[in-house]
Structure formats: C-alpha cells, structure tokens
Biopython code that builds the backbone (N, CA, C, O; Angstrom):
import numpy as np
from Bio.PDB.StructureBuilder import StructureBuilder

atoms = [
    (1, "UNK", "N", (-6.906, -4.644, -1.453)),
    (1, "UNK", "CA", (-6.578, -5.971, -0.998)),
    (1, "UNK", "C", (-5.442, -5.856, 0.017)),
    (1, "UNK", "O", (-4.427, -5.234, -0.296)),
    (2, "UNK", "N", (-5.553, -6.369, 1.098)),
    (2, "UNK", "CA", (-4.688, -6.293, 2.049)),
    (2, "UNK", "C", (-3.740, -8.030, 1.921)),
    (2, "UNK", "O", (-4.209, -9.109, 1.558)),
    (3, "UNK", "N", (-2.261, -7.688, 2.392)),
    (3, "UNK", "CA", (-1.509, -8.794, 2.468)),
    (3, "UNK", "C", (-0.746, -9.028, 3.823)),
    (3, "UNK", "O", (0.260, -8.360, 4.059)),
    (4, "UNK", "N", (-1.203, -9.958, 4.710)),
    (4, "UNK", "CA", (-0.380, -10.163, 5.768)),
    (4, "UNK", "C", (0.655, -11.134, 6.023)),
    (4, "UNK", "O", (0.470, -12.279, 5.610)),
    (5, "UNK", "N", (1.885, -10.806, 6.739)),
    (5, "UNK", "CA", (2.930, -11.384, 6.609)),
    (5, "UNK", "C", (4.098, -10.894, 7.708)),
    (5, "UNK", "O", (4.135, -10.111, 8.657)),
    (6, "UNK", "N", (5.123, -11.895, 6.969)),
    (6, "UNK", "CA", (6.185, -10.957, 8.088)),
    (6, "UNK", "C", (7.547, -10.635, 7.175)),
    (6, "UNK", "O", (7.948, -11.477, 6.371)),
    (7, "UNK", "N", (8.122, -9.558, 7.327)),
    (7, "UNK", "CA", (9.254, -9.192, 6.231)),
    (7, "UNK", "C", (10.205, -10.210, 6.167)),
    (7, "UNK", "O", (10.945, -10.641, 7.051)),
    (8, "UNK", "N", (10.038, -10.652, 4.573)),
    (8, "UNK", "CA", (11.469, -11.235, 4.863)),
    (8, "UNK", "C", (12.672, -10.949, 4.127)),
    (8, "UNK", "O", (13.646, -11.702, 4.127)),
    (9, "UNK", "N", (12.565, -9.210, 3.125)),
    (9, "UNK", "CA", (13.416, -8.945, 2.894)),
    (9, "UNK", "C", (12.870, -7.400, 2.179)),
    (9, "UNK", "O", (11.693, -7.387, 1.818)),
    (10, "UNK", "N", (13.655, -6.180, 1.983)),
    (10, "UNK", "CA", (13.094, -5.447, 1.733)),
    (10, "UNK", "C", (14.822, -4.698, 0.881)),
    (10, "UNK", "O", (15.972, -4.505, 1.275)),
    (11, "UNK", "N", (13.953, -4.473, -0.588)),
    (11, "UNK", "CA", (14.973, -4.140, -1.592)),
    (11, "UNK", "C", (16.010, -2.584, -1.210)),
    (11, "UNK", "O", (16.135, -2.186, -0.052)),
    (12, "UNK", "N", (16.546, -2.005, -2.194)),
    (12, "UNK", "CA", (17.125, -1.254, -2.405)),
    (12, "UNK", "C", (16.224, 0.038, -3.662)),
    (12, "UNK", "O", (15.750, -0.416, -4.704)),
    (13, "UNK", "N", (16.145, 1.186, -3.429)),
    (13, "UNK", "CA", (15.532, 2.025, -4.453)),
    (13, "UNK", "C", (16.211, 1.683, -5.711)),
    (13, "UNK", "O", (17.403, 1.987, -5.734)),
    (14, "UNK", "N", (15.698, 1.081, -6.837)),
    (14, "UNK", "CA", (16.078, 1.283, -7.692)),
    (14, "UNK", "C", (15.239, 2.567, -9.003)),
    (14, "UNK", "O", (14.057, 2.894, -9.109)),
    (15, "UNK", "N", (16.407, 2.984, -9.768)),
    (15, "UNK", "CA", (16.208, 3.632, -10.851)),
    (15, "UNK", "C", (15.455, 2.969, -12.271)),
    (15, "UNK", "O", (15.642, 1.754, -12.338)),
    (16, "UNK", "N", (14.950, 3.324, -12.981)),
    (16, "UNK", "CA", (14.190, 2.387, -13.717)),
    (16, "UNK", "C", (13.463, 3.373, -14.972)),
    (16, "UNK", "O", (12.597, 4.243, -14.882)),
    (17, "UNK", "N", (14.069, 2.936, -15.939)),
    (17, "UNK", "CA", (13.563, 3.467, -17.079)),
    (17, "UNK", "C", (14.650, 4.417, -17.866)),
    (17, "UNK", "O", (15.634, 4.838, -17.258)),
    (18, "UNK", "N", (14.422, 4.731, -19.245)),
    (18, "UNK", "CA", (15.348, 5.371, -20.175)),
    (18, "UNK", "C", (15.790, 6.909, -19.880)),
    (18, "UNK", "O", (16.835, 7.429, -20.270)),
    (19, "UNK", "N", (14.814, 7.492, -19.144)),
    (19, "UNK", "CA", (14.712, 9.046, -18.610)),
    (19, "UNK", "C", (15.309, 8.573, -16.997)),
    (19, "UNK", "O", (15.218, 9.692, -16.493)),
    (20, "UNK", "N", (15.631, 8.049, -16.320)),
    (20, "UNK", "CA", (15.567, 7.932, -15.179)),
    (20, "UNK", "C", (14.877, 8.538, -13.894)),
    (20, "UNK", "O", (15.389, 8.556, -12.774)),
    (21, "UNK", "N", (13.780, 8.972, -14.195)),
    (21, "UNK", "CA", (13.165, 9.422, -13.308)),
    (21, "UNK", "C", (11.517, 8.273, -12.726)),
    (21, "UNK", "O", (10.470, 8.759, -12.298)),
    (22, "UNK", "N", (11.730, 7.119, -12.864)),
    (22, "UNK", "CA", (10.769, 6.336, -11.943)),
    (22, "UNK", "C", (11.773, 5.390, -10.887)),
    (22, "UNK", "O", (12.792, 4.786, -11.224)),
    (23, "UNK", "N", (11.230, 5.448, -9.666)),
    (23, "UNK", "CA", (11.694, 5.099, -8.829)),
    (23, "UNK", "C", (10.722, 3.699, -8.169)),
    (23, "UNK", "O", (9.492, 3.725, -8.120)),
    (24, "UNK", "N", (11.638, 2.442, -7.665)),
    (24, "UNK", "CA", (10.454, 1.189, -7.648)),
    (24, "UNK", "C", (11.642, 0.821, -5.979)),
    (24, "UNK", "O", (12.722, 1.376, -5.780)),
    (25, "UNK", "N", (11.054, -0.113, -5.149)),
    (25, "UNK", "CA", (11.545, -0.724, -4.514)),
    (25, "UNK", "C", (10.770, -1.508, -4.280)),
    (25, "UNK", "O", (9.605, -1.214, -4.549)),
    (26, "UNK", "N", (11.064, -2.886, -3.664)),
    (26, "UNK", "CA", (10.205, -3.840, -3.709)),
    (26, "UNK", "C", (10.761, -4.719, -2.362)),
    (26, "UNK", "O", (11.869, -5.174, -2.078)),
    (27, "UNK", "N", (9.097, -4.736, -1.493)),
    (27, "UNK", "CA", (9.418, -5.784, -0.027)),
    (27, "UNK", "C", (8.551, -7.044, -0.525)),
    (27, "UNK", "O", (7.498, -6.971, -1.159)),
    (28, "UNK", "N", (9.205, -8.211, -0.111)),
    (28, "UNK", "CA", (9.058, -9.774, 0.461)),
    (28, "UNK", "C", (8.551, -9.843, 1.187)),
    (28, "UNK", "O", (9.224, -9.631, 2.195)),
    (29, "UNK", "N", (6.998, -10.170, 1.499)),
    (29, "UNK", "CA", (6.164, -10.686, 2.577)),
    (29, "UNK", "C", (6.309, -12.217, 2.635)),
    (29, "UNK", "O", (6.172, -12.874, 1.604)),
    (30, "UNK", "N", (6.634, -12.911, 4.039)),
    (30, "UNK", "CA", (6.234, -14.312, 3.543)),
    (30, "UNK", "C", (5.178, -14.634, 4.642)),
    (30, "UNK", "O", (5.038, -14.677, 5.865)),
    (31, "UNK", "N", (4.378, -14.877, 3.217)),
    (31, "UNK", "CA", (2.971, -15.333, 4.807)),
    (31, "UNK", "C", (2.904, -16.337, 5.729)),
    (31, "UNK", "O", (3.839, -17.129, 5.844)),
    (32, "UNK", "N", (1.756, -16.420, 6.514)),
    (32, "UNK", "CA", (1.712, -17.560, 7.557)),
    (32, "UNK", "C", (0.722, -18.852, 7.393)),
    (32, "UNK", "O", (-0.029, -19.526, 8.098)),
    (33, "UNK", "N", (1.127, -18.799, 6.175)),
    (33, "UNK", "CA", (0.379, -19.854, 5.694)),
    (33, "UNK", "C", (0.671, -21.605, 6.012)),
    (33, "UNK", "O", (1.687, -21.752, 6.692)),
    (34, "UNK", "N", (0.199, -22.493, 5.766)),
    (34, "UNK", "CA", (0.517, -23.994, 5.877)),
    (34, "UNK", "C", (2.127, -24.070, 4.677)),
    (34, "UNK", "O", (3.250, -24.018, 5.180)),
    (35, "UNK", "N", (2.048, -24.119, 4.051)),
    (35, "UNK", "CA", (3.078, -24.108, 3.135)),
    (35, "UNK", "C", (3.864, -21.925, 2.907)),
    (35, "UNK", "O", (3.179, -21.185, 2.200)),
    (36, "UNK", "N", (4.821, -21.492, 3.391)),
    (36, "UNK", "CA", (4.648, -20.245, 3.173)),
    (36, "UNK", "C", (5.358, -20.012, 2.231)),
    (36, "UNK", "O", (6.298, -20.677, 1.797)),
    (37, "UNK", "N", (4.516, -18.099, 1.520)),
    (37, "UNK", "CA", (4.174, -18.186, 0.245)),
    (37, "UNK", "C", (5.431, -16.954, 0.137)),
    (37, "UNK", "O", (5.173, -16.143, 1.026)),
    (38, "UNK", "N", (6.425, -16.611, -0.463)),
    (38, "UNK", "CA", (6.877, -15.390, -0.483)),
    (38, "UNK", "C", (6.611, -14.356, -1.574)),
    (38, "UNK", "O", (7.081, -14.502, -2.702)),
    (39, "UNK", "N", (5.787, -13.216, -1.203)),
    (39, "UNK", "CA", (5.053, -12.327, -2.465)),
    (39, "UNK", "C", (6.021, -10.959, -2.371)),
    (39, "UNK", "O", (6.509, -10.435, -1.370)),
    (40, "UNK", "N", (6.095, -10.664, -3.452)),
    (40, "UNK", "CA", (6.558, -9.608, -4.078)),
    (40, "UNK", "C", (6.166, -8.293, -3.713)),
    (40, "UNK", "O", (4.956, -8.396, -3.914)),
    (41, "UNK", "N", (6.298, -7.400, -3.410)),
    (41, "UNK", "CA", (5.447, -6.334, -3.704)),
    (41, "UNK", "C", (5.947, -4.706, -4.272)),
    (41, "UNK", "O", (6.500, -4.123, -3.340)),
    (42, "UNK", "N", (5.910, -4.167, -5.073)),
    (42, "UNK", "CA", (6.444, -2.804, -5.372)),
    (42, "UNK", "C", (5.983, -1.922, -4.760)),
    (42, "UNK", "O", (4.790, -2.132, -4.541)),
    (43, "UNK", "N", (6.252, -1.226, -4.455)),
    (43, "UNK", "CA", (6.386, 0.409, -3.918)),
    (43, "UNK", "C", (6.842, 1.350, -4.477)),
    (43, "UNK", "O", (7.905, 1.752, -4.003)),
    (44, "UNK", "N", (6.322, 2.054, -5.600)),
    (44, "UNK", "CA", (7.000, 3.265, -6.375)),
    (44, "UNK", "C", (6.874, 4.656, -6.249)),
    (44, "UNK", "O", (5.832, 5.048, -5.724)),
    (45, "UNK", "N", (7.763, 5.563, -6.639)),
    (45, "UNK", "CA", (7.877, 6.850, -6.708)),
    (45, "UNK", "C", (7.645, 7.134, -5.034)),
    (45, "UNK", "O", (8.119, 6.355, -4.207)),
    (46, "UNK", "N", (6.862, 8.338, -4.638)),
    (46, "UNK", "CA", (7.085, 8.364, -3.798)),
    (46, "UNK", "C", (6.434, 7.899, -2.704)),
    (46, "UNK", "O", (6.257, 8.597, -1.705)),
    (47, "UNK", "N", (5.963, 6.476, -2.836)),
    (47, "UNK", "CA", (6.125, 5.389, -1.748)),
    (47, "UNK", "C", (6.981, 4.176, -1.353)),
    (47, "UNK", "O", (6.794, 3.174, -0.663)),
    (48, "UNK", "N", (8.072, 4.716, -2.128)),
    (48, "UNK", "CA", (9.478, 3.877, -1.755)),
    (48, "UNK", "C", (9.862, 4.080, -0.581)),
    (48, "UNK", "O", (10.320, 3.126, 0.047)),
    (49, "UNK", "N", (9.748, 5.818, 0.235)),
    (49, "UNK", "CA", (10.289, 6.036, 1.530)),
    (49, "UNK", "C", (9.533, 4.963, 2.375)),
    (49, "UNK", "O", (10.201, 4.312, 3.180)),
    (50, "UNK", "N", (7.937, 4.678, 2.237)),
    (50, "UNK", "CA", (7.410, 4.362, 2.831)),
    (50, "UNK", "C", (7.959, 3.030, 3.599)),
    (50, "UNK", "O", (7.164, 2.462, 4.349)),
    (51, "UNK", "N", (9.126, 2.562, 3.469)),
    (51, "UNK", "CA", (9.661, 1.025, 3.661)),
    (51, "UNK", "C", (10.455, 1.463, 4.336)),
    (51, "UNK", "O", (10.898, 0.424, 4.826)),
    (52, "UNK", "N", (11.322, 2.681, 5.006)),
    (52, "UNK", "CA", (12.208, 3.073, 5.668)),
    (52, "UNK", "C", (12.205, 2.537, 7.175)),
    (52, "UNK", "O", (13.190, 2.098, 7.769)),
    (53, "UNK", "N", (10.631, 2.683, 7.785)),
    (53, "UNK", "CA", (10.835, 2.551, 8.878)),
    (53, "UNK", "C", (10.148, 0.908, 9.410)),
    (53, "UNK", "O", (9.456, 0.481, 10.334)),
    (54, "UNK", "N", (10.577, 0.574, 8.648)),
    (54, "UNK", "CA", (10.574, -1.492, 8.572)),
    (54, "UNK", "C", (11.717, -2.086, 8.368)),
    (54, "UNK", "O", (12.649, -1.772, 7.629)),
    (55, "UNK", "N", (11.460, -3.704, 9.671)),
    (55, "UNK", "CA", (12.780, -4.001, 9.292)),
    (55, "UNK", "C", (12.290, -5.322, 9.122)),
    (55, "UNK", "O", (11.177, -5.693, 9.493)),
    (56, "UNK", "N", (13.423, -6.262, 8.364)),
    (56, "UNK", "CA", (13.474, -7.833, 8.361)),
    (56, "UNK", "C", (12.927, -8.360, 9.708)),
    (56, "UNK", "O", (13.260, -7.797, 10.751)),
    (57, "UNK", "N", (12.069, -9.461, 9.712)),
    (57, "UNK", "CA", (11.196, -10.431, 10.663)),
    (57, "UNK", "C", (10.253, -9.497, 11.118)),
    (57, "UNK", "O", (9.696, -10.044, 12.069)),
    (58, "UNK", "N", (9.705, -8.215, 10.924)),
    (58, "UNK", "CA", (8.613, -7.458, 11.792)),
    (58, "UNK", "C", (7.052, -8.221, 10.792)),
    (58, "UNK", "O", (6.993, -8.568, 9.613)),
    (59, "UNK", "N", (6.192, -8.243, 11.671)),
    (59, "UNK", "CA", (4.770, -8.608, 11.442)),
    (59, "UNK", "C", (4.194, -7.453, 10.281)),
    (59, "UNK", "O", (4.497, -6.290, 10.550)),
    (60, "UNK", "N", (3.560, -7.625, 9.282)),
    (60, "UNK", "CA", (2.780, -6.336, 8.380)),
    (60, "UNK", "C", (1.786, -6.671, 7.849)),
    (60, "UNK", "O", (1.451, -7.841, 7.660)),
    (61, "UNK", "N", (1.093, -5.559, 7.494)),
    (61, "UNK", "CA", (-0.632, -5.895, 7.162)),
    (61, "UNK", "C", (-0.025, -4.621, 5.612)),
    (61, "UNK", "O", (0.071, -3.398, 5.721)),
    (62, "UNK", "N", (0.252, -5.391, 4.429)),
    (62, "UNK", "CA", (0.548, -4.472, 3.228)),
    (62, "UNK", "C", (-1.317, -4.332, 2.471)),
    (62, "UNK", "O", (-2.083, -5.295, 2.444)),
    (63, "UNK", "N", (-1.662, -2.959, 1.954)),
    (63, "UNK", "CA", (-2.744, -2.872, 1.110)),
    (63, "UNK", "C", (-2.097, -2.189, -0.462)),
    (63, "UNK", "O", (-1.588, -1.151, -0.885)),
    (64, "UNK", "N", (-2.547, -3.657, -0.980)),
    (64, "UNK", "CA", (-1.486, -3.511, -2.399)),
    (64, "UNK", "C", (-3.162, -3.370, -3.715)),
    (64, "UNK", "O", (-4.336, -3.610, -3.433)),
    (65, "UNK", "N", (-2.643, -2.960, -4.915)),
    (65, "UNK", "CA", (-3.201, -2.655, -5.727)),
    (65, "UNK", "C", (-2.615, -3.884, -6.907)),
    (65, "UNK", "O", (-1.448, -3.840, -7.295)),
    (66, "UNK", "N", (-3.799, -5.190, -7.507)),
    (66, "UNK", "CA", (-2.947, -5.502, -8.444)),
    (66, "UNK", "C", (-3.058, -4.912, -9.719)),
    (66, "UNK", "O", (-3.870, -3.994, -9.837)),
    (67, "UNK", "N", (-2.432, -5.245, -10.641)),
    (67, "UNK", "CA", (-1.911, -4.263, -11.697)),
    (67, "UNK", "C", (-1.516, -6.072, -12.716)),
    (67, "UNK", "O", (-0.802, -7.045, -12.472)),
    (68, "UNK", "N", (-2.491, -5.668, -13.892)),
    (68, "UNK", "CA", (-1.907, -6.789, -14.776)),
    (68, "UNK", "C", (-1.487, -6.155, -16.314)),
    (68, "UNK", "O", (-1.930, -5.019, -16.480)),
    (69, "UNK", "N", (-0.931, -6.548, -17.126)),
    (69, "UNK", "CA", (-0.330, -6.468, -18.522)),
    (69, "UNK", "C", (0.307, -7.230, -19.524)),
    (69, "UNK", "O", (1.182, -8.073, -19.325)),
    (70, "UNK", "N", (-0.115, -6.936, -20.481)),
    (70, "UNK", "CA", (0.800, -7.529, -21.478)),
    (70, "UNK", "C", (1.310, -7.531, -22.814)),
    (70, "UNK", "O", (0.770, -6.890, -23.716)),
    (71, "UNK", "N", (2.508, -8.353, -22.995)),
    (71, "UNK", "CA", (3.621, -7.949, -23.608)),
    (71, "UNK", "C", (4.283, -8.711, -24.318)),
    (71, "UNK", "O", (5.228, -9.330, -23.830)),
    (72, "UNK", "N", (3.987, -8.819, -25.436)),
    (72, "UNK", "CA", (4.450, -9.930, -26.696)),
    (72, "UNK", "C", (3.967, -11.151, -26.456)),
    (72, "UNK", "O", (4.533, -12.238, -26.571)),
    (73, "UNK", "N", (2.268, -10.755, -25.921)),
    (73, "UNK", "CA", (1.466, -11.968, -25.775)),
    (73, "UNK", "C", (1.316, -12.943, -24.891)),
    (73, "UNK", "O", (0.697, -13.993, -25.064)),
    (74, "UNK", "N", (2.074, -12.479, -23.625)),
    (74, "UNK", "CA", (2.685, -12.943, -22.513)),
    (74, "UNK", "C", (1.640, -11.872, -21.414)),
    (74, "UNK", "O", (1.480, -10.666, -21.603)),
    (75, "UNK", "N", (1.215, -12.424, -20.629)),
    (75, "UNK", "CA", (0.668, -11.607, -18.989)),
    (75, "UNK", "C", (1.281, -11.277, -17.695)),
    (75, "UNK", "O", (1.614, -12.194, -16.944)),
    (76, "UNK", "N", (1.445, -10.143, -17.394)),
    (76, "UNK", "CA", (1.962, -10.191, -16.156)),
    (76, "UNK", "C", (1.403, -10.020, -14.917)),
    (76, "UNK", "O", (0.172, -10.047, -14.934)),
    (77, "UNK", "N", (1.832, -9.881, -14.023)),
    (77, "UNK", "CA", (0.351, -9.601, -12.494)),
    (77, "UNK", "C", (1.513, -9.003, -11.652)),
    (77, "UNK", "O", (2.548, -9.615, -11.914)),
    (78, "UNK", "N", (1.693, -8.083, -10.789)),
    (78, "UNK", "CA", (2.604, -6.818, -10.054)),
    (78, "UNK", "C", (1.404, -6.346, -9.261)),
    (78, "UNK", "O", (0.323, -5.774, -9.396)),
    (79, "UNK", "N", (2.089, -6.828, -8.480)),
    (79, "UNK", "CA", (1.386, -6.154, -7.165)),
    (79, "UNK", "C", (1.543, -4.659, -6.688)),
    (79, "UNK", "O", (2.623, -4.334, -7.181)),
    (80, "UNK", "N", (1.186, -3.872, -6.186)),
    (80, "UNK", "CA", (1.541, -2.294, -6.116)),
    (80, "UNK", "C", (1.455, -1.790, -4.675)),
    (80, "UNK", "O", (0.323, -1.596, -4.233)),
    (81, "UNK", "N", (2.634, -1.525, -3.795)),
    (81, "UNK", "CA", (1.731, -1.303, -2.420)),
    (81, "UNK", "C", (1.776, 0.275, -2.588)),
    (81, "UNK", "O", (2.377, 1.071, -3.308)),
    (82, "UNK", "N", (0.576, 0.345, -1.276)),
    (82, "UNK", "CA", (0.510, 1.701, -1.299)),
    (82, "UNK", "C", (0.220, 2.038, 0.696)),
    (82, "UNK", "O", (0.283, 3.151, 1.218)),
    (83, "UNK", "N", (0.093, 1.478, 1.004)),
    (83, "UNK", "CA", (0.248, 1.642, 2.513)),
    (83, "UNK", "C", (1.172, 0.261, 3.430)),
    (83, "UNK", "O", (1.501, -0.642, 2.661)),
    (84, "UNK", "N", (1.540, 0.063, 4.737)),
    (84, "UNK", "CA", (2.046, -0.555, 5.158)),
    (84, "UNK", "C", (2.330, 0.057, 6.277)),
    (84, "UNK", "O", (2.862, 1.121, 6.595)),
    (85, "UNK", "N", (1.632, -1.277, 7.064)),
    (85, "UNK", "CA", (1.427, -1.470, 8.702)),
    (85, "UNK", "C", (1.755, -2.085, 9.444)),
    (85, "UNK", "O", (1.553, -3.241, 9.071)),
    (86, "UNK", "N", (2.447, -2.054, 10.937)),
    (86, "UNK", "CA", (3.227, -3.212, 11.627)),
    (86, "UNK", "C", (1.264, -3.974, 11.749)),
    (86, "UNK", "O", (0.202, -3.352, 11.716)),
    (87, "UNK", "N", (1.492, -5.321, 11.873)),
    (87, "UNK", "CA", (0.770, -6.198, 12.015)),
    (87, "UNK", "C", (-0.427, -5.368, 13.458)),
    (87, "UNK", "O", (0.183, -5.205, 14.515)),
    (88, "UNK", "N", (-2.000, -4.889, 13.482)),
    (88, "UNK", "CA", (-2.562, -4.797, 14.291)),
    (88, "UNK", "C", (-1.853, -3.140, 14.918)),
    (88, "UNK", "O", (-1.714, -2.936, 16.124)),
    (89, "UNK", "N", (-1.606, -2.463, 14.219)),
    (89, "UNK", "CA", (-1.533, -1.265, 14.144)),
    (89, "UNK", "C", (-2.691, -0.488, 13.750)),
    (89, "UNK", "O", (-3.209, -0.720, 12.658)),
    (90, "UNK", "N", (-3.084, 0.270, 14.399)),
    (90, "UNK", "CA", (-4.343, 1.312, 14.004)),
    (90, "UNK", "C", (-4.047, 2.086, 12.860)),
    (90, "UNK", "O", (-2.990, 2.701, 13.001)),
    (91, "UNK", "N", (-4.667, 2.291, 11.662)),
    (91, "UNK", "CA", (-4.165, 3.264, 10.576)),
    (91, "UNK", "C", (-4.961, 5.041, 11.131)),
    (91, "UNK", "O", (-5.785, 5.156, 12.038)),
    (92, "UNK", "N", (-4.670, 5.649, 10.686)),
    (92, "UNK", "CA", (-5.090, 7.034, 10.984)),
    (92, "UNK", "C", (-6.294, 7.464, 10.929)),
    (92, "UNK", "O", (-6.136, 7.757, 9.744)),
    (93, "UNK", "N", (-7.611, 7.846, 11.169)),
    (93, "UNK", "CA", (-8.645, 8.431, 10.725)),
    (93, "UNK", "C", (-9.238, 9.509, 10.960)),
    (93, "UNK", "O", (-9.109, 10.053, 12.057)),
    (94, "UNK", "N", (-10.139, 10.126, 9.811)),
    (94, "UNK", "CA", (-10.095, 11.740, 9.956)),
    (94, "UNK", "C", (-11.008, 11.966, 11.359)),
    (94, "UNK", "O", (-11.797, 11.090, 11.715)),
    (95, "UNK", "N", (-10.831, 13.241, 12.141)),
    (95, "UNK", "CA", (-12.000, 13.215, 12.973)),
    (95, "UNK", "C", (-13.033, 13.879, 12.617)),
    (95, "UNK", "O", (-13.075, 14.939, 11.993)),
    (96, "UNK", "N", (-13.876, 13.241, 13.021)),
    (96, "UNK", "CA", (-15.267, 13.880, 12.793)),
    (96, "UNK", "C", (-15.356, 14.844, 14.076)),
    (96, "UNK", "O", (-14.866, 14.703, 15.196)),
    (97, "UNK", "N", (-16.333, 16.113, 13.409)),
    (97, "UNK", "CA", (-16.361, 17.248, 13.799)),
    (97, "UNK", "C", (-17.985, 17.552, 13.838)),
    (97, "UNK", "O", (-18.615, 17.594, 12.781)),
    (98, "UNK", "N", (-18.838, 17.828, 15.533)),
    (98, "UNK", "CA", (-20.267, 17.977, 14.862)),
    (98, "UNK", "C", (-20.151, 19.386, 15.121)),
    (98, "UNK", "O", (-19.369, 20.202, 15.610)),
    (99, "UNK", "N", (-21.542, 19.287, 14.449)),
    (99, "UNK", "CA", (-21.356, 21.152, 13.677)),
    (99, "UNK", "C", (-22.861, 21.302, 15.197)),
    (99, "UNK", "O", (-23.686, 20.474, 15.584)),
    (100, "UNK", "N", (-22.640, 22.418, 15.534)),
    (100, "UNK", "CA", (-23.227, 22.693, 16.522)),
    (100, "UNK", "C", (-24.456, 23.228, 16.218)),
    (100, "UNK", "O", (-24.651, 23.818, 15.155)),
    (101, "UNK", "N", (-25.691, 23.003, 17.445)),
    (101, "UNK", "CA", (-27.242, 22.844, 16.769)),
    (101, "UNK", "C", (-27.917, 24.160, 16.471)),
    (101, "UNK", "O", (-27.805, 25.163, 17.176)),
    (102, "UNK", "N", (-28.688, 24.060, 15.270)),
    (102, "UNK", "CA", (-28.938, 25.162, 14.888)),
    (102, "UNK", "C", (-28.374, 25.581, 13.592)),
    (102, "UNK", "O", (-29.106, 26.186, 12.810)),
    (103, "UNK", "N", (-27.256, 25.346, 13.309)),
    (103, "UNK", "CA", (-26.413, 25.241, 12.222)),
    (103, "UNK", "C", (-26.186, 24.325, 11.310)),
    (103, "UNK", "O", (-26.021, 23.147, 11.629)),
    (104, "UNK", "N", (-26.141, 24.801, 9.889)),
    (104, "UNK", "CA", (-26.551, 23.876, 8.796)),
    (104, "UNK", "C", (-25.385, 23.371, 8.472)),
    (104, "UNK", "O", (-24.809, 24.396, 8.837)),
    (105, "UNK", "N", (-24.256, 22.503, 8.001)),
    (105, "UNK", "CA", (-23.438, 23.175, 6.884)),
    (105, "UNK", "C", (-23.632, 22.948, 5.348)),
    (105, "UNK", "O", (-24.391, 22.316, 4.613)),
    (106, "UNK", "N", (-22.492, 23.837, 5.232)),
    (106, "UNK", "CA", (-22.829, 24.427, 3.857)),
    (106, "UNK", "C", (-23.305, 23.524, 2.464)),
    (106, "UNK", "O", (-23.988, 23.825, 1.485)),
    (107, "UNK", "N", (-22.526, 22.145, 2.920)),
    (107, "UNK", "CA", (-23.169, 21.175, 1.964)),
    (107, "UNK", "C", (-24.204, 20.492, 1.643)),
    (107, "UNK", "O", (-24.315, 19.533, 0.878)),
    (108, "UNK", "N", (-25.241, 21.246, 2.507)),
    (108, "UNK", "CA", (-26.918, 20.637, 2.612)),
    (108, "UNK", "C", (-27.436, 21.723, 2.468)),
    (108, "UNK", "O", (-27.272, 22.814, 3.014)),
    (109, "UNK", "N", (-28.667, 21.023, 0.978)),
    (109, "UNK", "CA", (-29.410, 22.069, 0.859)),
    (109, "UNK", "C", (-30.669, 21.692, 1.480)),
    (109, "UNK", "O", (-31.164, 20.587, 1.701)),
    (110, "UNK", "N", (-31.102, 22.978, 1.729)),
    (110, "UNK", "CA", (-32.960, 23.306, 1.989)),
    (110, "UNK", "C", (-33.641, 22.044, 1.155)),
    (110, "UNK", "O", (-34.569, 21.566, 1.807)),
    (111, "UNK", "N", (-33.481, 21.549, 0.209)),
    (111, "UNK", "CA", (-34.299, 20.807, -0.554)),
    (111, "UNK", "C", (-35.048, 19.434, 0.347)),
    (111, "UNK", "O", (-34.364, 18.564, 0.887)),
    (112, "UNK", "N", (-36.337, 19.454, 0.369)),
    (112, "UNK", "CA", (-36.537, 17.550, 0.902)),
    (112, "UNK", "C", (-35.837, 16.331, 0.620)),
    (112, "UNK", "O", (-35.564, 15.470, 1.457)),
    (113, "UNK", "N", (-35.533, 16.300, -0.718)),
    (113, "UNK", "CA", (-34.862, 15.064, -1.387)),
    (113, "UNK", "C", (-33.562, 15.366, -1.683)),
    (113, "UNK", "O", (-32.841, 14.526, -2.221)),
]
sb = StructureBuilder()
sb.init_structure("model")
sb.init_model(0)
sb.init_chain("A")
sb.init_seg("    ")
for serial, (resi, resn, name, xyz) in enumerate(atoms, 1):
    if name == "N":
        sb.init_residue(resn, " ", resi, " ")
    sb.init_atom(name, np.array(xyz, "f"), 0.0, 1.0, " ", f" {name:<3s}", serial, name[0])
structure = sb.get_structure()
C-alpha cells in the first residue's frame, strides 16, 4: 500500500524494549486530501536510516505494510514503512539481460510443459 503526502514531521530513533536492541522512528505524512489527514508511520531497525535523507514540507510516495494486534482485548493498526520516495521519483529496477541466441539458460528445461 502506498501513502502520499508531504512531511510534516519526522521523529527521532528511538530505543524500545527491555533488551534494548529494537530500534523504531516514526514520519508524519499529511495528505492532500479535502480535509488533511496526518498518518503515522514507523520505520524500524534498519529502516530508520532510511528517513535521513528527508526533510520537513518535501512531497513522498511512503509503501507501508499494515500490521494489526491485540492486547487486553483492545486492537491496534501500525503502519510499517519500508520504502520512501520524493513524490514522482523513479524507484530502482533490476536490468534485464538477454541471453544471446542459441543459448538456453540454465533455468529452462528441455521439457514441452
């Protein structure tokens, strides 16, 4: 699920838990909606760096994971990002490579079907 917006605030790494070893930070999208909406979003372990090179008011296209639970009968909903893009930014893709004619590769078999 992708979330678009524009920053309107982006946390501090925090420490989190009895062992201290999970790491969470969390950016504020507020969308461009008729009424605008300000959403939450976490970023943990090691996609906390991932917020480094963003700043307050820039345009973003976040692809978050939701995540629900619950806990003394109570529900929660946490959003999870895991990538983040200035607004209309190209994301990366692998290149394709053709295999030259005559040559099989190795992941096709002889078989018809």
């Amino acid at each position: 699920m992708e979330i678009k917006g524009k920053v309107h605030q982006i946390g501090e790494e925090q420490v989190v838990g009895s062992a201290g070893t999970f790491k969470k930070r969390t950016i504020v999208i507020a969308t461009q909606e008729q009424y605008i909406q300000y959403i939450p979003i976490d970023f943990v372990q090691d996609k906390c760096n991932i917020l480094d090179k963003f700043k307050v008011g820039e345009n973003v296209e976040v692809s978050v994971n939701v995540r629900g639970n619950e806990y003394n009968g109570k529900f929660y909903v946490n959003l999870n990002g895991w990538l983040i893009k200035h607004d209309g930014e190209q994301s990366a893709t692998p290149i394709q490579t053709k295999q030259p004619a005559g040559q099989v590769p190795d992941n096709v078999s002889d078989l018809p079907f």
